[in-house]
N, C-alpha and C positions, 0 to 999 in steps of 0.2 A: 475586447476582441474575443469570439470565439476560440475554444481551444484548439482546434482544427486547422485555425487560419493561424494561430502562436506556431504550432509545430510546422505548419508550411515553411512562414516564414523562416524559419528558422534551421527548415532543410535547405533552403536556398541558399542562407546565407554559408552551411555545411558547404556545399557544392563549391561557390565563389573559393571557399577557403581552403578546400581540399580536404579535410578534413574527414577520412573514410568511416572510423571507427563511429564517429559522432551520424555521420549519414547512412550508414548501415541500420546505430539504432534507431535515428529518428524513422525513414521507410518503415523498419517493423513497426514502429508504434503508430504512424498513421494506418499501415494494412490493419492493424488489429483494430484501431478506432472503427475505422470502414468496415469491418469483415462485423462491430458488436453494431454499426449503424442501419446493415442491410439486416442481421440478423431480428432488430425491433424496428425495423420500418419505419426509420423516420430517425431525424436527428435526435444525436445523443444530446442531454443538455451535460454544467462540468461535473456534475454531481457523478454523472456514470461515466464519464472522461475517466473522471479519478480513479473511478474502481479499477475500468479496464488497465489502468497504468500500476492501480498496486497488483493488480493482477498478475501484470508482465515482474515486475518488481517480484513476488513471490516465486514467481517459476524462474527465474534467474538464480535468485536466493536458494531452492531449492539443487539445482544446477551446480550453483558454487561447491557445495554441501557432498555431492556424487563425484564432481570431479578430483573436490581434494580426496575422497573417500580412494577414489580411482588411482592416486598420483598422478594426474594429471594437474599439477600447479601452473600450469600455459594455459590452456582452456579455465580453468579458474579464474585465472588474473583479467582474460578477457572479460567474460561474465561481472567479473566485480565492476569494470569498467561502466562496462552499458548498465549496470544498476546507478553507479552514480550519475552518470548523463539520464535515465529516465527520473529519479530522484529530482533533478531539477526542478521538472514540472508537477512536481506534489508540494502539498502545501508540508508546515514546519510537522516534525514527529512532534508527537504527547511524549513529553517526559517523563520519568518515573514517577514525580512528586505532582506533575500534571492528573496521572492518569489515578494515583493513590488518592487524592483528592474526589476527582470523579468516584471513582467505586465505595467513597467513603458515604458522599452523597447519595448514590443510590441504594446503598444499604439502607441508611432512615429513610429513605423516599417507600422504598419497597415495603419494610420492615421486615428483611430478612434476614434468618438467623439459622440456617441450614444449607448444607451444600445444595441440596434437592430444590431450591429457588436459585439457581446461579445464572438462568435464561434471565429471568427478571430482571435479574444485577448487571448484566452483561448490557441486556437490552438499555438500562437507561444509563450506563455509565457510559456508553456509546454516544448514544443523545447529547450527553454531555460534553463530548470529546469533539460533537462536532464542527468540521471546519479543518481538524488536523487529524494528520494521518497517523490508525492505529494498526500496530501491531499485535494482531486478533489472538493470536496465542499468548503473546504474552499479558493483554488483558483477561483472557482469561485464567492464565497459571492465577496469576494475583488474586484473580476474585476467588478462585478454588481454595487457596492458602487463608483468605480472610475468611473465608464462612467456614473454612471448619476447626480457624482456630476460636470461634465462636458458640459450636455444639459441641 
């Protein structure tokens, strides 16, 4: 099933259910699938479904991050919310020992041994992660940490 037709369905059944919170998010993450659909002309396939979602996922995440900053713990707790219902529709996170693994690989794959190769290391330990959803800073903290306890 399309990803487009998952969240449909799934705003419907939100609606049947009453359900506000869960159909407030799903609406924005369909606008946003639509709003990247018209943007490339032409259907998304899930590959960029997914971006758009960790996309939303990150500006929520960053959100969380301002409001606690802010005292606002209400608008926070909302935010956390609609992160876990869009969470739903990502595939599983990389692990730590997942993603240590990858970067450990890409290191021999690349043979690098300097911060100043860490696009290289990023680039294929990515490759390798995919399929699950990664947390781009914190792959890169890790790879930063390995190549320069390495030079």
């Amino acid at each position: 099933m399309p990803f487009i037709d998952r969240i449909q369905k799934d705003l419907t059944e939100a609606m049947k259910s009453k359900d506000e919170l869960r159909l407030s998010v799903l609406r924005m993450v369909k606008s946003a699938l639509k709003n990247k659909e018209i943007e490339k002309i032409r259907p998304l396939d899930d590959a960029e479904s997914l971006q758009v979602l960790q996309t939303l996922v990150k500006q929520r995440k960053e959100s969380v991050e301002q409001f606690s900053r802010g005292g606002r713990t209400d608008l926070a707790d909302k935010e956390t919310r609609e992160i876990t219902i869009i969470e739903t529709y990502l595939p599983a996170a990389a692990n730590e020992a997942d993603m240590d693994r990858a970067i450990e690989a890409a290191i021999a794959e690349t043979s690098a041994n300097s911060p100043k190769q860490m696009g290289a290391v990023i680039k294929a330990a990515r490759a390798r992660l995919e399929g699950k959803t990664v947390d781009g800073k914190a792959l890169s903290d890790r790879v930063r940490d390995r190549l320069s306890r390495m030079s």
